[in-house]
C-alpha positions in Angstrom: 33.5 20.8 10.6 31.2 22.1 13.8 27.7 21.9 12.5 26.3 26.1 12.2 23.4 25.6 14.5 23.0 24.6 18.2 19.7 23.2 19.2 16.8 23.3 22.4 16.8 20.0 24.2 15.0 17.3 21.6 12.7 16.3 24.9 10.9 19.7 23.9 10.9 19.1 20.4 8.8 15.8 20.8 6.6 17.6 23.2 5.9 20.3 20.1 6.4 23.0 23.0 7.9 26.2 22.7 11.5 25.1 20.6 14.6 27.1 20.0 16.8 26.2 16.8 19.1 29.2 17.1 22.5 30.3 14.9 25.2 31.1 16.3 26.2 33.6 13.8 22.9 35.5 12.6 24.6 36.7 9.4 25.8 33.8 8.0 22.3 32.4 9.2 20.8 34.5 6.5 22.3 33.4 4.2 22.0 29.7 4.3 19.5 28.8 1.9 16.0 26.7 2.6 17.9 23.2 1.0 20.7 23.3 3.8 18.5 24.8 6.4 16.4 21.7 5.9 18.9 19.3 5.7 20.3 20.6 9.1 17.0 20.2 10.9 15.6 16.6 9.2 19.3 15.4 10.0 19.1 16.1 13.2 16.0 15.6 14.4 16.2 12.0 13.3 19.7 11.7 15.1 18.0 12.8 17.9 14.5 11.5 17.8 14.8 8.6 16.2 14.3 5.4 17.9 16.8 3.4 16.5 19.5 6.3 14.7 21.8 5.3 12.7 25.2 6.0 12.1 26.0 8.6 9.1 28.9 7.0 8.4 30.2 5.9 4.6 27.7 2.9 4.7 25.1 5.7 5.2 26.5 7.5 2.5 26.7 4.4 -0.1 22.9 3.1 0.7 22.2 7.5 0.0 23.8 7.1 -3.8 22.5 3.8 -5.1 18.9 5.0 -3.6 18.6 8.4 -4.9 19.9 7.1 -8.1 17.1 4.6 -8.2 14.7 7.2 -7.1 15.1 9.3 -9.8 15.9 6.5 -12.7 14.5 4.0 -11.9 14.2 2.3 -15.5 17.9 3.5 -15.9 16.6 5.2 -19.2 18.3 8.7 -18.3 22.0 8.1 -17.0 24.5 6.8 -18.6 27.5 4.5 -17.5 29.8 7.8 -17.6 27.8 9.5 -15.0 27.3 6.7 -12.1 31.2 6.7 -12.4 31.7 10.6 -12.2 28.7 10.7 -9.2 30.7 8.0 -7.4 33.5 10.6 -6.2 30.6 11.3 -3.9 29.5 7.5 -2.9 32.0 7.6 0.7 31.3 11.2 1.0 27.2 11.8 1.4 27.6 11.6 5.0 30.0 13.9 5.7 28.0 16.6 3.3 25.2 15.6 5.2 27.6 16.7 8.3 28.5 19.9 6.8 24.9 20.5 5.2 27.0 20.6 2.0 24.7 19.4 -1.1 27.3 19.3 -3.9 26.2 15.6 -4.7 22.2 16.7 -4.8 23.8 19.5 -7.2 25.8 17.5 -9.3 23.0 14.8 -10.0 20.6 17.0 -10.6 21.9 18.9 -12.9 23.0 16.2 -14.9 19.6 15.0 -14.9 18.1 18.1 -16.2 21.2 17.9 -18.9 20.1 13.9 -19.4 16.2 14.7 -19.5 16.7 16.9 -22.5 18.2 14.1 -24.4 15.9 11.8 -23.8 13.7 13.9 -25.5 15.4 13.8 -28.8 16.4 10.1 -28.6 12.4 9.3 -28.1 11.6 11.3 -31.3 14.5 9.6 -33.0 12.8 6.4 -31.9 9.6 6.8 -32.7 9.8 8.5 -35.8 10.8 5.1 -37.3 8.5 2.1 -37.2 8.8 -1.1 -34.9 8.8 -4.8 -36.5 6.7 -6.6 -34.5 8.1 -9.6 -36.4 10.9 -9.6 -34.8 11.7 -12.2 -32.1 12.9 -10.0 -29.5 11.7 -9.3 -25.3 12.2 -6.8 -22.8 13.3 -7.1 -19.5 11.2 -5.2 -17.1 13.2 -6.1 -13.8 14.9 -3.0 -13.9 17.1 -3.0 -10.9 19.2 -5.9 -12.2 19.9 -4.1 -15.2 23.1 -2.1 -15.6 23.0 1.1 -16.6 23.8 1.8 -20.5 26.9 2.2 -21.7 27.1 4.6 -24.4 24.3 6.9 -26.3 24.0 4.2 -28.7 23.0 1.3 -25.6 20.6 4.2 -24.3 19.0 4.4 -27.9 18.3 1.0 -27.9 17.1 0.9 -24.5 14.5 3.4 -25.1 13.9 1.6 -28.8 12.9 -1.5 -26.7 11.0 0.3 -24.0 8.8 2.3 -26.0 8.2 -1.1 -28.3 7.0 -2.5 -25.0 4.6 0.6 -24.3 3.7 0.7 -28.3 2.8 -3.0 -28.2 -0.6 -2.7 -26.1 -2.0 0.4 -28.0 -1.0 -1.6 -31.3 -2.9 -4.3 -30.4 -5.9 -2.4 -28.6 -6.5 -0.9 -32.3 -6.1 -4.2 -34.0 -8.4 -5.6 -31.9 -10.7 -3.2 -32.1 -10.5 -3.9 -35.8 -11.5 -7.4 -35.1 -14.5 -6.2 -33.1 -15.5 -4.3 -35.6 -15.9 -6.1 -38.9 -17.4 -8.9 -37.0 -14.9 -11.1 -37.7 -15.1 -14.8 -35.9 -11.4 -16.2 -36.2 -9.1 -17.1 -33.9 -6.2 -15.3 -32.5 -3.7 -16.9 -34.8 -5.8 -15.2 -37.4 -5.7 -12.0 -36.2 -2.2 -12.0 -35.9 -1.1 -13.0 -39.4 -3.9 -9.8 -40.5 -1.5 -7.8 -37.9 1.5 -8.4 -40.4 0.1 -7.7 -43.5 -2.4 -5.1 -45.1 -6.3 -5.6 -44.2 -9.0 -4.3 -46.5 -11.7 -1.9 -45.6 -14.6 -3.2 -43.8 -17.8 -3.1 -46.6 -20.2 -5.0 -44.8 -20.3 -2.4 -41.4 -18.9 0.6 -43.2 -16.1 0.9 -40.1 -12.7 1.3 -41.8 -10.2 -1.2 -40.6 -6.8 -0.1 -40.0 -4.2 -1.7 -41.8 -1.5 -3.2 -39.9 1.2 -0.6 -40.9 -1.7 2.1 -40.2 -2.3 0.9 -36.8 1.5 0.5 -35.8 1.9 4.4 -36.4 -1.4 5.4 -34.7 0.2 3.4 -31.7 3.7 5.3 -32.3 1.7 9.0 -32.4 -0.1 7.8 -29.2 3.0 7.0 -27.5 4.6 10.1 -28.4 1.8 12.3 -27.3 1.7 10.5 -23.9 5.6 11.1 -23.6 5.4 14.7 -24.8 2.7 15.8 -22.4 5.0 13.4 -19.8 7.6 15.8 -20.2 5.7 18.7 -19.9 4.6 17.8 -16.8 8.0 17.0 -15.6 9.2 20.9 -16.8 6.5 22.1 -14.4 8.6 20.4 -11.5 11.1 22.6 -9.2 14.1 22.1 -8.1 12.7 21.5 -4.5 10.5 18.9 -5.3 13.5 16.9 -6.7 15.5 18.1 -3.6 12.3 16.3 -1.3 13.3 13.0 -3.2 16.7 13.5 -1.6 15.9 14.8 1.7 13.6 11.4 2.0 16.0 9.1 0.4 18.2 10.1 3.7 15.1 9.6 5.6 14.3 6.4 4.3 17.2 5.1 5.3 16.5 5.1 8.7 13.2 3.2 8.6 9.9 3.0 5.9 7.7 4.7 7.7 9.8 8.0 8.5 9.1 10.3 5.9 9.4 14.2 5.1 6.3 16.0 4.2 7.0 19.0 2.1 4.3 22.1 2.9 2.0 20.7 0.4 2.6 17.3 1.3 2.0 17.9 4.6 -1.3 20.2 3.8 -2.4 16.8 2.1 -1.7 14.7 5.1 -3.9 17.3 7.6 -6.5 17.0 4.6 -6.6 13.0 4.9 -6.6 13.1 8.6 -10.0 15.4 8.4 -11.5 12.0 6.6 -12.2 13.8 3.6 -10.9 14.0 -0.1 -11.1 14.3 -3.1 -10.1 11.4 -5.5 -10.3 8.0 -6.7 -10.4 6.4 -3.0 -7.2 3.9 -3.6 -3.7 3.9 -1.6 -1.0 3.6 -4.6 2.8 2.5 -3.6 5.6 3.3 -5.6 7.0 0.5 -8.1 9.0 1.1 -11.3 6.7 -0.5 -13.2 3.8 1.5 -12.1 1.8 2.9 -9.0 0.9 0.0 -7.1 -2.7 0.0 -5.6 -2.3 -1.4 -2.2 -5.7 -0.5 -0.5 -8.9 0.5 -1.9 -10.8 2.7 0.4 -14.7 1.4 0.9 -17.2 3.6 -0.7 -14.9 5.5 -2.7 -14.8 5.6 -6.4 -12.7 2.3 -6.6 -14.8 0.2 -4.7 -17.9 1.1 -6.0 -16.7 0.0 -9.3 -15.3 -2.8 -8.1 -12.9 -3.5 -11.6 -9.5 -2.8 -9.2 -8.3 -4.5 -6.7 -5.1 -4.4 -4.6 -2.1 -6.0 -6.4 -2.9 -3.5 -9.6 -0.2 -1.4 -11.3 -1.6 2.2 -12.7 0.8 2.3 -15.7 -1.2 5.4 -17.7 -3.7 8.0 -16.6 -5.8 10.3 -18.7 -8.3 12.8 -18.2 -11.7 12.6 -19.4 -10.6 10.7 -22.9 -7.6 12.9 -23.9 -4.7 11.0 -24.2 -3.0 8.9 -21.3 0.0 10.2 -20.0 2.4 6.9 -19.1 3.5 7.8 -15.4 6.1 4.8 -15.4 9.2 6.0 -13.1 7.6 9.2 -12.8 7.5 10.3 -9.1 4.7 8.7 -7.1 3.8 12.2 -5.5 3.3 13.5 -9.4 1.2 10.3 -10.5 -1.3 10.7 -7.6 -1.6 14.9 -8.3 -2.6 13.9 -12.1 -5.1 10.7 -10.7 -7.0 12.8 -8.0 -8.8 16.1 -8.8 -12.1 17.7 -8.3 -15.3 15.9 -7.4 -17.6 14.8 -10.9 -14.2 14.9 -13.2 -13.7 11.4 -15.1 -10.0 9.9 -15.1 -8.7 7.2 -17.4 -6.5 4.7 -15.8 -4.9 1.9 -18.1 -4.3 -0.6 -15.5 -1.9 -3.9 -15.5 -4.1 -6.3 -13.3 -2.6 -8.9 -10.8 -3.1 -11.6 -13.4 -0.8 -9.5 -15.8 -3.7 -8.3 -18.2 -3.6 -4.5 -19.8 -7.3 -2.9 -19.0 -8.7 0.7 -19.3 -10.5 1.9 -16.6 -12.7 5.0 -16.4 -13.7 6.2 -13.0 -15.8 9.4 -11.9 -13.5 11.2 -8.9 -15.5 12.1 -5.7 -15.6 13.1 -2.3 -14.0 9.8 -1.0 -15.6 10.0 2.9 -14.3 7.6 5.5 -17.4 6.4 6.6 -17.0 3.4 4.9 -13.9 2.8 6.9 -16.2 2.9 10.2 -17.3 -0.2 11.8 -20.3 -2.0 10.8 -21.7 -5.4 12.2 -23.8 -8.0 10.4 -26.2 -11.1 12.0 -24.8 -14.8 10.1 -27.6 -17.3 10.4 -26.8 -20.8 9.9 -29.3 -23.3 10.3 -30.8 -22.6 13.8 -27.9 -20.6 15.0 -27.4 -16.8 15.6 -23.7 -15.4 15.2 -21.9 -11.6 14.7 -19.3 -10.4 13.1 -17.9 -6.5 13.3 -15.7 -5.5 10.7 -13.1 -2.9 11.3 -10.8 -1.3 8.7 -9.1 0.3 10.5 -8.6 1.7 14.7 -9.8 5.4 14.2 -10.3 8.2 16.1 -10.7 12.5 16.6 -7.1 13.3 17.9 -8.2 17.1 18.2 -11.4 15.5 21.1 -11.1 11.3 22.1 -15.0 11.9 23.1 -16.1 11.7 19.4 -16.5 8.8 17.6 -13.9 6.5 17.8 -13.5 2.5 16.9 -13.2 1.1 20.7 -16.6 3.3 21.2 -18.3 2.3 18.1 -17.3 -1.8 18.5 -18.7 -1.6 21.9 -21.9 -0.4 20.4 -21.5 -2.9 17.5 -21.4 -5.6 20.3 -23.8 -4.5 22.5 -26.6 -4.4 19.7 -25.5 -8.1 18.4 -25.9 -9.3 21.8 -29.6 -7.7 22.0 -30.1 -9.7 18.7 -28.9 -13.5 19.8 -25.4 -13.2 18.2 -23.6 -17.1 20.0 -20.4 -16.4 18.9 -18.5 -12.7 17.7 -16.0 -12.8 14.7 -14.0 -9.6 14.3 -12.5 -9.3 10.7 -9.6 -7.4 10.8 -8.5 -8.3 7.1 -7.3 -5.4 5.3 -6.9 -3.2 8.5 -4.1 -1.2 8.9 -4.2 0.1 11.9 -4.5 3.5 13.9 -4.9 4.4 17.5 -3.1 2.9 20.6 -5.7 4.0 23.0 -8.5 2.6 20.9 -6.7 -1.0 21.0 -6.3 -1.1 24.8 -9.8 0.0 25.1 -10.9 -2.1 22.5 -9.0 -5.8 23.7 -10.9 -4.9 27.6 -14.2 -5.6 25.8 -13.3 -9.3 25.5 -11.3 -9.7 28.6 -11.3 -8.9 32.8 -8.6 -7.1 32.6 -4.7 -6.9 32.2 -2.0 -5.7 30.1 -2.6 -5.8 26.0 0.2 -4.3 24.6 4.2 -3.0 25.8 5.4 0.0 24.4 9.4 0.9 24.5 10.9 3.9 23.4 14.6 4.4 22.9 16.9 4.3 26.2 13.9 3.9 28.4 11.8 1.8 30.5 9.0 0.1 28.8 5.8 0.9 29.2 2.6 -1.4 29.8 -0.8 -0.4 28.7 -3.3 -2.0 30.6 -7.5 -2.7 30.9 -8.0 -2.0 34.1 -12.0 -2.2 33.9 -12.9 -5.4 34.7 -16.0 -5.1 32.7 -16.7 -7.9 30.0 -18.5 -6.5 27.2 -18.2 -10.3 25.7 -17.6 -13.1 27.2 -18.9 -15.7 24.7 -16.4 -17.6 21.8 -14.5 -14.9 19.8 -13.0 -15.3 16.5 -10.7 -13.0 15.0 -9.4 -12.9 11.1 -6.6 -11.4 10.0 -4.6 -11.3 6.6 -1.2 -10.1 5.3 -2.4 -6.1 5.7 -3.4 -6.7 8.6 -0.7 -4.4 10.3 0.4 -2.2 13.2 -2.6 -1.9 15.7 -4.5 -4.9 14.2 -1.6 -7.2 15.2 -1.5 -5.7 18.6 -5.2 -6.5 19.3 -4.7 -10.3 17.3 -1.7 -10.9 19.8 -3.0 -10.0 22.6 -6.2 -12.2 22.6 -4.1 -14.7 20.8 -1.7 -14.9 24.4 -4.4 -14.7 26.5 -6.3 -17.4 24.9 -9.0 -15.5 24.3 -9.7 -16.0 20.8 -8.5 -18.0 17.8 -6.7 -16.4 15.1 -7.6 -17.1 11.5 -6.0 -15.9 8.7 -2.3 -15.5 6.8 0.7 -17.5 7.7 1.8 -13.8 9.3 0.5 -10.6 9.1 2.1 -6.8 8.1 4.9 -7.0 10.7 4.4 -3.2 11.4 5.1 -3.3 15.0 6.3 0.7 15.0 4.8 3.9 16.0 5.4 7.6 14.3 4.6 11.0 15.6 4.1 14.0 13.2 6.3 17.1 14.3 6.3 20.3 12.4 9.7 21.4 11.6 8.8 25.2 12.2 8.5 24.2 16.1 11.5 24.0 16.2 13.4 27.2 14.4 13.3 30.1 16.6 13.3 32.5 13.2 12.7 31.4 9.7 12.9 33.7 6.8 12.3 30.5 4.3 8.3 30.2 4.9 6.5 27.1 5.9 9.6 23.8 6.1 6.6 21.4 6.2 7.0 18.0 8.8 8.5 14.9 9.3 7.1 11.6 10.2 9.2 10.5 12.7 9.5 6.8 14.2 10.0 7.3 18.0 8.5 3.8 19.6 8.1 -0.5 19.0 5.1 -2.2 20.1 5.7 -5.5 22.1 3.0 -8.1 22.9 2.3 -8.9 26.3 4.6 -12.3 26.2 7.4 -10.1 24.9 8.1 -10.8 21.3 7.9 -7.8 19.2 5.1 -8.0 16.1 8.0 -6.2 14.1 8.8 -8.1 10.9 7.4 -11.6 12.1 4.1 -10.0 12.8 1.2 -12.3 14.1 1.1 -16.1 12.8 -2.0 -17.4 12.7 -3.5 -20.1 14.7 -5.0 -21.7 12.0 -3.2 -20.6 8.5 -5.2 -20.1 5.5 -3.9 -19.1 2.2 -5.2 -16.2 0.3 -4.6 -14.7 -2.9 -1.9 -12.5 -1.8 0.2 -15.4 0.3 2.9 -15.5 -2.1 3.3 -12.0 -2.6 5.7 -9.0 -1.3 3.5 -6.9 0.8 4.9 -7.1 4.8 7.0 -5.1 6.6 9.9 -7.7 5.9 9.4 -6.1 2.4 10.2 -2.7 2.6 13.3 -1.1 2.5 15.9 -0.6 6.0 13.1 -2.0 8.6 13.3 -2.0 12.1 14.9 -5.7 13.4 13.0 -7.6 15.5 13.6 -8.2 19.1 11.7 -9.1 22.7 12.0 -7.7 25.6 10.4 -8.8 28.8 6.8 -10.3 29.1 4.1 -8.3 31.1 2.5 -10.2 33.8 -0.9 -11.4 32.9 -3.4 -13.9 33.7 -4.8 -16.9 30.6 -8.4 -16.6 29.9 -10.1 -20.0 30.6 -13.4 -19.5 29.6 -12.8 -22.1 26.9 -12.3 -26.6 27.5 -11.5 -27.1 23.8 -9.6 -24.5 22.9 -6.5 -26.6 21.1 -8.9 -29.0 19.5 -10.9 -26.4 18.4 -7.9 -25.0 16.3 -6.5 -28.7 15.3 -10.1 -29.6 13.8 -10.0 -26.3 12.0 -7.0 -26.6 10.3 -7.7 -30.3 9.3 -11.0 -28.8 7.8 -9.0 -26.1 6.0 -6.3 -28.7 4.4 -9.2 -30.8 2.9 -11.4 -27.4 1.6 -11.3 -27.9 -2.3 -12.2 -23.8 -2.3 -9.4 -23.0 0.1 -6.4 -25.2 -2.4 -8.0 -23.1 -5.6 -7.8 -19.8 -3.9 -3.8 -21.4 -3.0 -3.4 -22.2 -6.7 -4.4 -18.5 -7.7 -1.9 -17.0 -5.2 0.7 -19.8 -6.9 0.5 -18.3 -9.9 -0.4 -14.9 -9.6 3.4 -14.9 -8.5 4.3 -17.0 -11.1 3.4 -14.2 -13.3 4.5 -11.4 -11.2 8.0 -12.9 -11.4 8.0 -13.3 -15.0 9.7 -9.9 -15.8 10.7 -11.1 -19.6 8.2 -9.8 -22.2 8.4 -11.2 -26.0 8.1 -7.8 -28.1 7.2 -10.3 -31.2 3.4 -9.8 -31.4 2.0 -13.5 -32.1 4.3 -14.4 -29.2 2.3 -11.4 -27.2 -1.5 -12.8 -28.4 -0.2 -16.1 -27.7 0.8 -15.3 -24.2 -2.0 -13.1 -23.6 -4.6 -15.7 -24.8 -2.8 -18.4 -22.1 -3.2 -15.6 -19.2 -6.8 -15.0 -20.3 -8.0 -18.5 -19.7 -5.9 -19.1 -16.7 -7.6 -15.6 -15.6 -11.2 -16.8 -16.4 -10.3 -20.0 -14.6 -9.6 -18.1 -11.3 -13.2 -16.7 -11.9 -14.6 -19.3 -10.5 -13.8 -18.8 -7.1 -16.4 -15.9 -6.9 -19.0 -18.8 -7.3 -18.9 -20.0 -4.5 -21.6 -19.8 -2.0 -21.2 -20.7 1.9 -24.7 -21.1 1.9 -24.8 -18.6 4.6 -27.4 -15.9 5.7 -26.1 -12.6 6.1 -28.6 -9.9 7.5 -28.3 -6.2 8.8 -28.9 -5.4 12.3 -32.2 -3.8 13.4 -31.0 -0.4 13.5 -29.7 -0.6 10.3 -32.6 -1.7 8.5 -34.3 1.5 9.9 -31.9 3.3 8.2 -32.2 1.9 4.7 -35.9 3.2 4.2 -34.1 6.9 3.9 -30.7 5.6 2.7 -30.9 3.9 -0.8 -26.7 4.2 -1.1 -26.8 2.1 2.4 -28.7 -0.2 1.6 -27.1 -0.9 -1.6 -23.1 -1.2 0.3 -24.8 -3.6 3.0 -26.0 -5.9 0.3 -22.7 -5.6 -1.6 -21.3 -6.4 1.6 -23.5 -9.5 2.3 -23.4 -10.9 -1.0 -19.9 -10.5 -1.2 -19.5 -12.1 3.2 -21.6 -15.4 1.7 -18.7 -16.3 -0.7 -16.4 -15.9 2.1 -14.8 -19.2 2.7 -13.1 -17.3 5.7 -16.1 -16.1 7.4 -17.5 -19.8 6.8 -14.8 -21.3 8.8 -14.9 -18.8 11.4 -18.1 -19.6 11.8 -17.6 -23.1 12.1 -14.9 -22.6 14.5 -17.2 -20.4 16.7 -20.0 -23.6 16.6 -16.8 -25.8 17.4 -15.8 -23.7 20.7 -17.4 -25.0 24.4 -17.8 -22.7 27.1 -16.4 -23.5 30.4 -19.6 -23.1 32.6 -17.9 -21.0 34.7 -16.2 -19.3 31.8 -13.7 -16.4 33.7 -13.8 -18.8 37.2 -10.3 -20.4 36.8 -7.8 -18.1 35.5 -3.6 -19.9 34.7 -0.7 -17.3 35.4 1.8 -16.0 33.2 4.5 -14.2 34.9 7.0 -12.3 33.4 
């Protein structure tokens, strides 16, 4: 079938110019509805736009079913065996609906969902209307993808029996440990559990009544039924549309992670965040089916200022102000952050499943989360006799709407000029954490630290590449540069990291690889491109239209930047790069640019060989490994006993290991972190300044990395001449 629309040339549509989208017949124009009017455009804009577009052939169509199926059940607790097999007609057929703008599967699965929702909330009832033996020796397995979906109502039953054990278990034992707490009482775990199993008296001596053991195991039922009623009430508030975005960006996604459709409010939400103001919690969540993953905390939000989360944490519950948390397990990840933000002074309740696999609730106070914090900012290290700097930069910022406002490249060539003034011998420029931002600001940025030359190659589909270069031949610093980089280190970071990495310039500290985001995306409103639209706003989609290349030619996609001298951290053994997400881009090289080695450096190899000997020996760096060991160790364990001493017993073991790990905040580089002279100007009217730059410092002295990149920077020799002898690299 010939597609019902004809379309402007897609060169206009990336220059966001004036677009035509025009039907061929305006009557039956009209009446197409918004789903398949969508689903034409998105469609073919990525066909078009697309960097690498793939094929919408039947492997298209078969990644489309099992994905949307896992999007919307993603702890297979809704669909039965039955309806996989009756949606599978559809499995070799998505892409040709997709050709026809036909959405009989989206229909068909949504409507059995609705039909499949409405049991589920009988069989919870059913469930937890009788009480769970926490004697019995029994687990769950919460690795829900290799789990097949149930077989008949009865299978489902159980399945939810098991699963709402598992989410019963933690409020059971919360109140029987409060009743510990409260009488006073002394004994061991062991103890506690055999009280759990049978009938405890009333506390006399405090005058708190205890809970008996059956009392507490229907509190913990009641609780769990409130939090899945008010769950489901949430979920009636939810449209048709918003399942049909789910769809509409399991398509996208299959093209590559960072494409993505922005519904109108979506999208209203992503102009808010690019403004550098909101309103919220100040953490980056990722979907996961156990929970929403916290993957970045913003500095000086909420979050950080409490400092109790930290990336790696799963939100499994969220309440408001003390009411009762709603469990926002499989629940979209677009729902879960409306019910976790909200207005500025409110208090949400998060009940959190730390890295370390511990349950803890966390009560937070939302505010106006400001990027300031994500600014750079500069510090003076004093060891012994010696003066050094180091900027840190979370992320390459800038003003789209005007480049002359404050931007990183700008602001780190203040933050270098002023350390200069102050003595700094030696720059570090921690990039740890920073997930990059604008190309122009890393071109500008990489010329501080070099004559100039090509930093980074940029190709975009069926053309010639492109090679950004410095071409002032101004050295802002010319003096021994560190840089430090970690596994979210991604996208623009890496660019700047492999560029001074193949010129020489600087020696790269940090994970075995970083991010491996080696993509770029532009943002194009979908209504630039409909001549007439009687549907209202169609929102935008993020669209992947270029790869970044370093300047010796190897892409930064998937293999990111490796480290001249690997360090382990905390996050080493977990899933976090690029390589980890779902359909991303292949790597490939392409030609290098033609540039010349910086040779302002006579030890530059032995500089990096006597650092990584000094890393291998460092007693802190081999603990921090042996955290990173087993915090996967317990992220891999998916199997969960549902027998309760088996759950104190396991908990108890995860406690110590956890309190064992503790120690690595002891330790003290002995340091001396100070703010610049500006600054400390700034503190006499700023108390909240003051108070992050001595978070900040306290927190830089137990920074084994910081240490070694200061001992690296003492370790470098400057060639007298420093930029006199330049080696070639031609491509």
């Amino acid at each position: 079938m010939k597609r019902n629309l004809t379309y402007a040339l897609f060169v206009t549509l990336i220059a966001v110019a004036s677009c035509s989208f025009t039907n061929k017949n305006s009557e039956s124009f009209v009446t197409n509805d918004k789903d398949k009017l969508l689903l034409d455009l998105i469609t073919y804009v990525l066909e078009k736009g697309h960097y690498e577009p793939k094929d919408i052939d039947d492997d298209f169509s078969v990644s489309v079913f099992e994905d949307f199926i896992d999007v919307i059940d993603p702890t297979k607790r809704y669909f039965l065996e039955s309806d996989i097999k009756e949606f599978e007609q559809y499995k070799f057929q998505i892409d040709d609906q997709i050709k026809n703008t036909e959405i009989t599967f989206f229909n068909m699965v949504y409507d059995r969902l609705m039909e499949r929702m409405e049991d589920a909330k009988a069989i919870y009832k059913e469930v937890l209307a009788n009480a769970f033996d926490y004697n019995r020796d029994e687990s769950i397995d919460i690795e829900y993808g290799e789990m097949a979906f149930a077989a008949s109502r009865a299978d489902l039953e159980e399945r939810w029996r098991k699963q709402l054990k598992y989410a019963t278990l933690g409020t059971f034992d919360s109140k029987m440990t409060m009743n510990k707490n409260g009488s006073g009482m002394s004994g061991t775990d062991d103890a506690l559990v055999e009280a759990s199993v049978s009938k405890l008296p009333e506390n006399t001596v405090t005058n708190i009544p205890l809970l008996t053991s059956e009392e507490a195991e229907i509190a913990a039922r009641e609780s769990t039924q409130k939090t899945l009623d008010e769950f489901f009430d949430f979920v009636n508030d939810m449209e048709r549309k918003d399942w049909f975005v789910q769809y509409i960006n399991t398509i996208v996604d299959e093209f590559d992670p960072h494409t993505f459709y922005f519904a109108p409010d979506d999208k209203e939400k992503f102009d808010m965040s690019m403004s550098g103001k909101f309103e919220g919690i100040g953490a980056r969540l990722q979907k996961k089916p156990e929970g929403a993953k916290i993957v970045e905390i913003i500095s000086g939000g909420p979050v950080w200022r409490d400092q109790r989360l930290e990336v790696g944490d799963e939100i499994i519950k969220v309440g408001q102000n003390g009411e009762e948390p709603i469990d926002i397990v499989g629940m979209r990840l677009d729902d879960a952050i409306k019910m976790i933000k909200g207005p500025e002074g409110t208090i949400v309740d998060l009940t959190v499943r730390k890295v370390d696999g511990s349950l803890e609730t966390i009560s937070l106070t939302r505010d106006v989360v400001e990027l300031e914090e994500s600014f750079a900012k500069s510090a003076n290290i004093i060891k012994e006799n010696q003066r050094f700097g180091l900027i840190n930069l979370p992320k390459f910022y800038v003003d789209f709407e005007d480049y002359s406002e404050r931007n990183a490249a700008t602001d780190v060539a203040k933050e270098v000029e002023r350390l200069k003034q102050e003595g700094a011998e030696g720059l570090i420029l921690d990039l740890r954490d920073n997930g990059g931002g604008s190309l122009k600001t890393v071109v500008e940025m990489a010329g501080l630290f070099i004559k100039d030359g090509p930093i980074v190659q940029v190709q975009s589909s069926g053309k010639k590449k492109e090679v950004y270069d410095d071409k002032d031949e101004r050295i802002q610093w010319d003096g021994p540069l560190v840089i430090l980089v970690n596994e979210l280190s991604a996208s623009a970071s890496e660019i700047l990291a492999a560029a001074m990495q193949d010129y020489k310039r600087a020696v790269v500290i940090g994970s075995r690889q970083t991010f491996g985001k080696g993509t770029v995306q532009n943002v194009i409103p979908l209504d630039n491109i409909v001549r007439s639209n009687e549907h209202g706003d169609l929102g935008a989609i993020k669209l992947t239209t270029q790869k970044f290349y370093r300047i010796n030619g190897g892409s930064t996609q998937l293999e990111g930047v490796k480290s001249d001298v690997v360090v382990p951290d905390r996050y080493s053994y977990i899933d976090l790069g690029e390589r980890d997400q779902s359909n991303p881009l292949k790597w490939d090289k392409i030609s290098p640019a033609d540039y010349d080695l910086w040779e302002g450096y006579i030890d530059y190899e032995q500089t990096v060989a006597n650092s990584t000997k000094r890393m291998a020996n460092n007693a802190q760096i081999k603990m921090i490994e042996e955290n990173a060991k087993w915090l996967k160790a317990e992220q891999d364990e998916t199997k969960i006993s549902l027998n309760y001493k088996v759950y104190k017993a396991e908990e108890s073991k995860d406690r110590e290991k956890s309190e064992y790990f503790k120690k690595l905040a002891d330790y003290d580089s002995k340091l001396t972190f100070t703010s610049l002279k500006y600054e400390r100007e700034l503190f006499t009217k700023d108390s909240v300044l003051r108070e992050k730059r001595d978070r900040w410092h306290k927190n830089l002295a137990k920074d084994v990395y910081v240490e070694e990149a200061v001992n690296v920077l003492q370790d470098l020799k400057m060639n007298n001449i420093k930029q006199g002898k330049l080696a070639s690299v031609k491509g």
